[in-house]
N, C-alpha and C positions, 0 to 999 in steps of 0.2 A: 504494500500500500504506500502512496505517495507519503508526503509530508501531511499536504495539507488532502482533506477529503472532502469528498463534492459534498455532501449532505449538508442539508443550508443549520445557520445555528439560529437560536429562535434568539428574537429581539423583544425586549422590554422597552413599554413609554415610563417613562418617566417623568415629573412633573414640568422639567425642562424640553421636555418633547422627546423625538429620535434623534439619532445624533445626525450633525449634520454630512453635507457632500465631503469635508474636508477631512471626515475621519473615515479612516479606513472598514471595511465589511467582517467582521469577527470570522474567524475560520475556528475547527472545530481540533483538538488536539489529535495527534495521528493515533494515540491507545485510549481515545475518549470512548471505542466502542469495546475495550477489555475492562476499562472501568464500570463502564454500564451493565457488563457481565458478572462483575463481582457482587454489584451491588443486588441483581437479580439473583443471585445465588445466596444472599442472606437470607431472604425471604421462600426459600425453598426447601423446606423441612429442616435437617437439623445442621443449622449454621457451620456446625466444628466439622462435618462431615463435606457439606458442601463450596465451601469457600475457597481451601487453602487450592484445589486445581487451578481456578480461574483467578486467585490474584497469585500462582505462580506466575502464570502467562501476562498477565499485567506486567507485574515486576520485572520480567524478562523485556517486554515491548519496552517499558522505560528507561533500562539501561539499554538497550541496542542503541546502533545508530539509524537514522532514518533509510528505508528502505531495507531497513535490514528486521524488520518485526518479524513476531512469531506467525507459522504460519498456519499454527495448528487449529481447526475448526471451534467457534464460538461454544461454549457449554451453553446455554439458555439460550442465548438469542438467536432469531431467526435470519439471522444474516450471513451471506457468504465472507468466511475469512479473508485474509488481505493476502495478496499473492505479489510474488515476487518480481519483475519483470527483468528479465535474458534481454543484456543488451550485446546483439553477437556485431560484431567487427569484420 
């Protein structure tokens, strides 16, 4: 998976408004969907049991360097893992 990921990030109004043209479009962290996996996995029966696979693979994704995530298929969520891309010469 790239750095940044297509999936748009949701925006908040705030009493000042939305932000304007000058500031940049929030992008979404490249292990923000291995986060969202750990978190889905506390809520699925018993925490001690379900947790520690999917914030291994977190942990892994945040120490990597970009492009270099894990690419082992999501526990909970229904999304396809990040794949690597073969750049041949």
């Amino acid at each position: 998976m790239s750095e940044t990921t297509t999936r748009p990030v949701p925006r908040r109004e705030s009493p000042w408004g939305l932000s304007g043209e000058n500031h940049p479009e929030p992008i979404a962290h490249r292990c923000n969907d291995r986060i969202e996996d750990v978190i889905q996995a506390c809520f699925e029966g018993n925490p001690f049991m379900t947790v520690p696979g999917p914030f291994k693979l977190f942990w892994q994704c945040m120490r990597s360097k970009p492009g270099e995530e894990p690419t082992v298929p999501y526990t909970y969520l229904q999304i396809d893992p990040p794949k690597r891309e073969v750049k041949l010469e």
